[in-house]
N, C-alpha and C positions, 0 to 999 in steps of 0.2 A: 495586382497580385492574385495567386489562388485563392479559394477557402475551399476549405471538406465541409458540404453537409449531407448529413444524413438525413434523407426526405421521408423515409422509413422505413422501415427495419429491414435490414441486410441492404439497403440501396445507396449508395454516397456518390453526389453528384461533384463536382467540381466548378467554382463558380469564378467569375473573375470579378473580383472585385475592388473597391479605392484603396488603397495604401491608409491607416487609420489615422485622422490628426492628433494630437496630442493633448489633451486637457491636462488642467493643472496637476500639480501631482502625478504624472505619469512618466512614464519610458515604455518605448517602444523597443519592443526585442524580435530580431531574426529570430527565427525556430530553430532549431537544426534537429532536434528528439524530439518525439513524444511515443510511454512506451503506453501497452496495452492492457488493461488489467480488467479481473472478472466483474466488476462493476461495467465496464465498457461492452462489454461482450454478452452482458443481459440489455444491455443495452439494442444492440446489433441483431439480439434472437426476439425485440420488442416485449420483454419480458423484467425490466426494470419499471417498478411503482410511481417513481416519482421523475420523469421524464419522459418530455412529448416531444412531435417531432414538429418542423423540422427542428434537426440539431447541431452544434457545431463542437465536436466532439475534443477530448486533448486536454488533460491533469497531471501527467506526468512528463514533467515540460522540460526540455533544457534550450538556451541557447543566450544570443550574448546581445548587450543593450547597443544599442544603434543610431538612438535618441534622447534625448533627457528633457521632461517640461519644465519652465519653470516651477520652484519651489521644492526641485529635488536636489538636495544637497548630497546624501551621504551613497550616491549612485553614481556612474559614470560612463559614457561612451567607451565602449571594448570589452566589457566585465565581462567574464561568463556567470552567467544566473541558474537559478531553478524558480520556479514560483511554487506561492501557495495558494490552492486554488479556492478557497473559501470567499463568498462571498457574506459579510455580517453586516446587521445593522451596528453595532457600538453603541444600542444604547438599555438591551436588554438587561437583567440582571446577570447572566452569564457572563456578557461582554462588559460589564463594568466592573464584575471580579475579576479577570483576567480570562475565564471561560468560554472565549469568543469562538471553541468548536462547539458548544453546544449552546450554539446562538439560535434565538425562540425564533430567529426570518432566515436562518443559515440556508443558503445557496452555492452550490458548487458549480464552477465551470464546467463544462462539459455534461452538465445534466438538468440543471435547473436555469444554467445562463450560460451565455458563450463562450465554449472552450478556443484554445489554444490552435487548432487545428488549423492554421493560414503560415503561411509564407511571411509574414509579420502580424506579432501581436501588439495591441495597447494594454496596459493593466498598470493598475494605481501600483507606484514604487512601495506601498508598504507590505504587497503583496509577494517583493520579490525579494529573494536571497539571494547572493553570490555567493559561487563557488572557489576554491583554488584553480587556478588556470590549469596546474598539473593533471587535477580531475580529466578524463574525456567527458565529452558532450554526453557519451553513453550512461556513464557510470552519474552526471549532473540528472540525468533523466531519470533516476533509481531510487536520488534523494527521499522521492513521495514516499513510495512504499516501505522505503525504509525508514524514513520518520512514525510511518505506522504502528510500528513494531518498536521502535524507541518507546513513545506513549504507552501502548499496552504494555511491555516492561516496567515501566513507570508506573504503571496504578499498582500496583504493590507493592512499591516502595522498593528496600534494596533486599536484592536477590541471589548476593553474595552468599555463598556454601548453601545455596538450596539445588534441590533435587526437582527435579523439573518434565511435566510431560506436554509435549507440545501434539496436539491432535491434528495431523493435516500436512502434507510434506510437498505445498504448492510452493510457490514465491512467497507469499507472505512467511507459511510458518516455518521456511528454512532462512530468511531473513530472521524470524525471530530467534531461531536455534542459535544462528550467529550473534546476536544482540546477547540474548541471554547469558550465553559464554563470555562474553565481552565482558561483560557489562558484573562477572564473579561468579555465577553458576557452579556450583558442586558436579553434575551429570546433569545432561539432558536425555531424555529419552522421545525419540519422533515416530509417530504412526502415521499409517497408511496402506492402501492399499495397490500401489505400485511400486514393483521394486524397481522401476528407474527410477522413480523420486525418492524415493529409500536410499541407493545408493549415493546419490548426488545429496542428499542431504549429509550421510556420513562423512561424503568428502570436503563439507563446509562444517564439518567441528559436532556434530549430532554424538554422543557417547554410545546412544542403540537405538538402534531402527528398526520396528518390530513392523513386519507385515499381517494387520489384523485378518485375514484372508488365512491365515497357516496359523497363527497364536492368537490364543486367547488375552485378551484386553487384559482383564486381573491377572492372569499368571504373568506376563510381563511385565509387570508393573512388580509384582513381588518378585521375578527373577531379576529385574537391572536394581530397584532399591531395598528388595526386604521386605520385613513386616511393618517395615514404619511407612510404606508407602513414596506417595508424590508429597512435599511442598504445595505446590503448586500445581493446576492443568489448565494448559490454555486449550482453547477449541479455535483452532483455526479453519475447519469443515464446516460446523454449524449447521447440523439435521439433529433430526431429533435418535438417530442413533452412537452417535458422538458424543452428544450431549449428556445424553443415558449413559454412556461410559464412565464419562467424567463424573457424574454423582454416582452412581452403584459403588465403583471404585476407587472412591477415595477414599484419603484419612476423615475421621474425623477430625473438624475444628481447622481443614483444610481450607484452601483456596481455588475457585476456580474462575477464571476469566473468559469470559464469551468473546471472542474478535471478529468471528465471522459473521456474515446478515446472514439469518435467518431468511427463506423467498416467500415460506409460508408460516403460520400460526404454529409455535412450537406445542411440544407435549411433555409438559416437563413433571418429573416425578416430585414435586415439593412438600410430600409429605418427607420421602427420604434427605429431602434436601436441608430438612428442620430437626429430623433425625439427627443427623450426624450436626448441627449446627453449624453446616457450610459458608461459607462469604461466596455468594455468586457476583461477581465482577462484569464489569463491561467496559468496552475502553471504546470511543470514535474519534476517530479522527488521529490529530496533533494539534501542537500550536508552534511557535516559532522556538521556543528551546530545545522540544524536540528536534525539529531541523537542525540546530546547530549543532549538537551533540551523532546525530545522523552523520554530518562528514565532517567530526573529529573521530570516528569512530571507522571512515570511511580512512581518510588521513592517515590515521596511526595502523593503517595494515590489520585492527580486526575483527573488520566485516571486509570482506569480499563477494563484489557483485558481480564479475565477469563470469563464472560459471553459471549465474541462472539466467544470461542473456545467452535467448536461443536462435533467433533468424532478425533480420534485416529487411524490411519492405520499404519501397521508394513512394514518397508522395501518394503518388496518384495510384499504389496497387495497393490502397487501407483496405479493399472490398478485398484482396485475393490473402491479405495478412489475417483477415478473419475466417474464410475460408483454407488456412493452412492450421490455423489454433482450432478447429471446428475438427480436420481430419486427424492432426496429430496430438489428441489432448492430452495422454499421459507425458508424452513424453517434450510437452512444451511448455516453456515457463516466462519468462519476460521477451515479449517480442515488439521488438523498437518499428517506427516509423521514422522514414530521413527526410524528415518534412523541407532542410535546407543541405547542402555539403560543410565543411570546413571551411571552405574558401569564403574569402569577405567579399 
């Protein structure tokens, strides 16, 4: 079978290599997705912290089991899946509260251990979720990202009739616009600095989309809610002029949530930040109820992914799919890889 790896930055060889045997606890899954996301692509420009090369890339996984090891019971030959690509010990204290994204030895596929990226993968079955078959393989491959955005909605508990500013009008924070709406949001309001992400955010449920480029960050925020401000701002940018946003301009006694990595040392204003007696948030990751909730959420019609899947790359053209997100960044948002077809 193939594998992708990337030998170092911008380079991915293709390699032939044994079909994986099966240890206990495992199934083996055909690939048929894996999409691309800005972690990947710091990756590709050799500009992510915590990953060396060679590498075998692929977290945002779909495709269908092929295999079954002993001792997997609640899986089956033909499922369609997604996985979670966390690799944990279980025996930290995070992992033995239930916290196993922020495991003290946490390891992800595609950056710190081997991703997805082959023609068949092995991965321990508790790693793997199925999807409704109704799903496409496309929309199985989205789950990730959108489990993202379930979690950070989730650290703040429930978000019904709040007024909401989401910073950032990528894949993720027009995933969250949708989640947050879903999920009871009073208005959303999404910034940014392109108006194609602007508009394609409106047309997945955004209430206003202010182009900071032409309006000022506070007057928009008092034109879409008032003088009582945001509920809530998430930072799906993460610079430290976002950031600065988000505290200058908030309520007091507000909320804010960080979702995006920071690539360098922030500069954060914490005098202001103790001022106003803000709750600075952070969310990583998921765990597995966010995934479930992800495609019931996907299921009931309200989140829709097809509008931020932008192009289609085959296999072996991953090097020309980062070279098309390289030339068309504004205007590109989730770009899949067909690691297999349809066909069994």
């Amino acid at each position: 079978m193939l594998q992708s790896v990337m030998v170092s930055p911008g380079k991915i060889e293709f390699r032939e290599v044994e079909k994986p045997e099966l240890k206990s606890g495992q199934v083996l899954i055909k690939v048929m997705r894996i999409g691309i996301c800005g972690s990947d692509i710091h990756v590709n420009h050799g500009k992510h912290p915590f990953t060396k090369y060679p590498v075998t890339q692929g977290h945002e996984v779909s495709g269908k089991i092929v295999e079954v090891a002993k001792g997997v019971e609640h899986l089956k030959v033909g499922q369609k899946v997604t996985i979670e690509p966390q690799v944990v010990c279980g025996k930290c204290h995070p992992c033995r509260t239930g916290k196993y994204n922020l495991c003290e030895e946490l390891k992800v596929m595609g950056f710190q251990t081997v991703g997805a990226g082959s023609e068949y993968f092995a991965i321990d079955a508790k790693n793997v979720t199925p999807v409704p078959d109704h799903l496409s393989y496309d929309e199985a491959a989205m789950i990730e990202p959108l489990a993202v955005t379930v979690h950070a909605a989730n650290r703040v508990g429930d978000v019904k009739d709040k007024d909401i500013v989401v910073i950032g009008a990528g894949p993720i924070g027009i995933l969250l616009v949708q989640t947050l709406k879903a999920k009871g949001a009073r208005k959303v309001m999404v910034t940014d600095i392109s108006c194609y992400r602007l508009e394609l955010a409106l047309k997945c449920g955004a209430d206003f989309a202010v182009n900071t480029k032409n309006e000022d960050f506070a007057e928009a925020v008092l034109r879409c809610f008032g003088p009582d401000k945001a509920d809530i701002i998430y930072d799906c940018a993460g610079n430290n002029i976002t950031i600065g946003q988000a505290i200058r301009h908030s309520r007091k006694g507000s909320i804010i949530v960080l979702v995006a990595v920071f690539e360098n040392m922030a500069t954060v204003d914490l005098a202001t930040l103790n001022d106003k007696e803000l709750d600075l948030n952070t969310t990583m990751m998921y765990r597995h109820e966010d995934y479930l909730e992800a495609i019931e959420l996907v299921e009931a019609g309200k989140v829709s992914l097809t509008p931020l899947m932008s192009r289609h790359f085959a296999f072996k053209d991953w090097e020309k799919a980062y070279e098309y997100i390289d030339n068309n960044r504004e205007t590109t948002m989730k770009v899949l890889v067909d690691v297999n077809n349809d066909e069994d």
